[in-house]
C-alpha positions in Angstrom: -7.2 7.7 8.6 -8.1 4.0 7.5 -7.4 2.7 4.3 -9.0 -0.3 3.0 -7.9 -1.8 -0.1 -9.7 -5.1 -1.8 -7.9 -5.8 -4.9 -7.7 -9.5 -7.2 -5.0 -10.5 -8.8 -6.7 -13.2 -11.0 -4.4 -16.3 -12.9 -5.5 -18.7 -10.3 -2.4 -20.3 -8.6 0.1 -17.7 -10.9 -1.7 -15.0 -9.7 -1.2 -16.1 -6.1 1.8 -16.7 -5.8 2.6 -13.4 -8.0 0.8 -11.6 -5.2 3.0 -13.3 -2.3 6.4 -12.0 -4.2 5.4 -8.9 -5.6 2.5 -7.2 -5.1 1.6 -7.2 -2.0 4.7 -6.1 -0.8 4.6 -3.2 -3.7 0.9 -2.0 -2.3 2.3 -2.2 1.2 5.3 0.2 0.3 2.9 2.5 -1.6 1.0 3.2 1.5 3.8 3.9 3.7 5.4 6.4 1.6 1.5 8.0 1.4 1.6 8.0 4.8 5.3 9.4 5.6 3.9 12.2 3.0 0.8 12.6 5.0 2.4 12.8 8.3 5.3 15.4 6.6 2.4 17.4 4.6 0.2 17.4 8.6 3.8 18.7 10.3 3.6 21.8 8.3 0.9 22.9 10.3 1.5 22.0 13.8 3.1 25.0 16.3 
């Protein structure tokens, strides 16, 4: 599974250096917990 996620913070300069300290770290931990869930939720169903 591939996730691609485009997103724009906007505010010019603000914006970027919001993104450096926050919100790409916050989007990066988002989509490991998805995939630790994923990985747990597939487990169920291996023998």
């Amino acid at each position: 599974m591939i996730d691609t996620v485009f997103y724009d913070i906007g505010y010019g300069f603000m914006g970027r250096i919001a993104n450096r300290l926050f919100v790409r770290r916050e989007i990066e931990r988002i989509f490991r917990y998805r995939e630790l869930q994923i990985r747990r939720e597939l487990a169920l169903y291996v023998e």
